[in-house]
C-alpha positions as CSV (number, residue, x, y, z in Angstrom):
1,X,15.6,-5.2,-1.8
2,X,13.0,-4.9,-5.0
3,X,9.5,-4.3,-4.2
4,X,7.3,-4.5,-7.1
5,X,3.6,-3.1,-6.9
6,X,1.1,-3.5,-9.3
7,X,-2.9,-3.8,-9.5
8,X,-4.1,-0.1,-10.1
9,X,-6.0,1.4,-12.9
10,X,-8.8,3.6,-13.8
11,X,-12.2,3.0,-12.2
12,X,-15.5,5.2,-11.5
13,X,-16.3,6.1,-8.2
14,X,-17.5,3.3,-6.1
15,X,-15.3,0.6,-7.3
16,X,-12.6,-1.4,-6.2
17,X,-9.2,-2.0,-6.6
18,X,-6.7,-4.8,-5.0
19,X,-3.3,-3.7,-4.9
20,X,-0.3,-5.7,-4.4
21,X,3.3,-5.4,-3.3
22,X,5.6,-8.6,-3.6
23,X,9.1,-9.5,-3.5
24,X,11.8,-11.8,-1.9
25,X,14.2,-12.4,0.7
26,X,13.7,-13.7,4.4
27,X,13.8,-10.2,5.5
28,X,10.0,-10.3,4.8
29,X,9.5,-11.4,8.2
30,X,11.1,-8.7,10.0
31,X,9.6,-6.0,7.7
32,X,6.9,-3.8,8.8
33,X,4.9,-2.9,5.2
34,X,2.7,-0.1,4.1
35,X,1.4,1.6,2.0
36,X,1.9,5.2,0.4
37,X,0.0,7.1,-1.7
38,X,0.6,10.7,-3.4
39,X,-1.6,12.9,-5.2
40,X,-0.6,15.1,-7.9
41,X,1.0,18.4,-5.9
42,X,0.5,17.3,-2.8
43,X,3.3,15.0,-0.4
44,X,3.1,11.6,-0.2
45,X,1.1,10.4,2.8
46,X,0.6,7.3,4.9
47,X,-2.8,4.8,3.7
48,X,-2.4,2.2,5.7
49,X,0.6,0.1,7.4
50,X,1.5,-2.9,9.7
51,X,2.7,-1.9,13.5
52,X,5.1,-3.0,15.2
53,X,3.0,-4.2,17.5
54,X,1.5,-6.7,15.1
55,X,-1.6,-4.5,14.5
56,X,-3.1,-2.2,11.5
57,X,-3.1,1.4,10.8
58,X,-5.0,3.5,8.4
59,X,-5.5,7.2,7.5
60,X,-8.6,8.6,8.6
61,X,-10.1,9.0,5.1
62,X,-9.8,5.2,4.0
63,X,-10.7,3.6,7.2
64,X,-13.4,1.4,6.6
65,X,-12.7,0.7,2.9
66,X,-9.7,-0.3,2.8
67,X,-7.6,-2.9,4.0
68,X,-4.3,-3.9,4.2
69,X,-3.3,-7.6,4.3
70,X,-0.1,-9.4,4.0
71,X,1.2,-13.3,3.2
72,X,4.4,-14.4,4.3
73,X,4.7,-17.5,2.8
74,X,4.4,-15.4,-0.8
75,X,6.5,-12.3,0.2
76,X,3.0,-10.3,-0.5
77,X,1.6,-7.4,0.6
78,X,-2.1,-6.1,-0.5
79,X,-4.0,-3.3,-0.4
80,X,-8.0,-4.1,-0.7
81,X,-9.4,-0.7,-1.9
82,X,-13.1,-0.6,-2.0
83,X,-15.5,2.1,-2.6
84,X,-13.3,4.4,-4.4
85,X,-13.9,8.1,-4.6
86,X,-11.8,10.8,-6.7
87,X,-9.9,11.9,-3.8
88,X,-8.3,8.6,-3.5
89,X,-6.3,9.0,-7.0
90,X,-2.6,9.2,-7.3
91,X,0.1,6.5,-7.2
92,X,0.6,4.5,-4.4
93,X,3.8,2.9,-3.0
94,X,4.5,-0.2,-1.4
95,X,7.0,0.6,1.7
96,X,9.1,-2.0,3.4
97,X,10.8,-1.2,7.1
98,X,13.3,-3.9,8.0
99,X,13.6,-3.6,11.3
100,X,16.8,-5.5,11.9
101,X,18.4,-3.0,9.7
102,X,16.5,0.2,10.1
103,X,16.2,0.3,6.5
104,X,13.5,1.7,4.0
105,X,12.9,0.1,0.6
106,X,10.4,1.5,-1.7
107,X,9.0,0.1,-4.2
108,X,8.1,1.9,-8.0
109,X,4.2,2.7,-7.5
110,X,1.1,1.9,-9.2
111,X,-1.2,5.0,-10.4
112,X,-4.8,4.5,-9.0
113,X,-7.9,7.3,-10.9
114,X,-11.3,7.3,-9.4
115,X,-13.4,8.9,-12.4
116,X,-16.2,10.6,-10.6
């Protein structure tokens, strides 16, 4: 399982980003993705996800400015990030759950700065 992320960069506060996680493989369907971030010295914490439930999860500091979204037809996950501030920099991860394996895949990360 390869996940591939890509779409961040440097922007100023207030901006946006779209991020986005694809890769292949029917397992798509049974994988519950999210999204990671970490920040330099700090552990790598939950942004936003799928449930199993079929609903959405976010941390408490992006709600309402981002949003996660995923295609199945194009094994694609995104990440809308919008209204950027400096403590949303580090490098996020794309993380697939398959849950007819119980297995985690991670994918390589994409560095996201907010300039202030």
């Amino acid at each position: 399982v390869q996940l591939q992320a890509s779409g961040g960069g440097l922007v100023q506060t207030g901006g946006s980003l779209r991020l986005s996680c694809t890769t292949s493989g029917t397992w798509f369907r049974f994988a519950l993705m999210g999204w990671y971030r970490q920040a330099p010295g700090k552990e790598r914490e939950l942004v936003a996800e799928f449930t199993s439930d079929g609903r959405t999860n976010y941390a408490d500091s992006v709600k309402g400015r981002f949003t996660i979204s995923r295609d199945n037809s194009k094994f694609t996950v995104g990440l809308q990030l919008n209204n950027l501030k400096p403590e949303d920099t580090g490098v996020y991860y794309c993380r697939a759950f398959i849950t007819i394996t119980a297995s985690h895949y991670w994918g390589q990360g994409t560095q996201v700065t907010v300039s202030s």
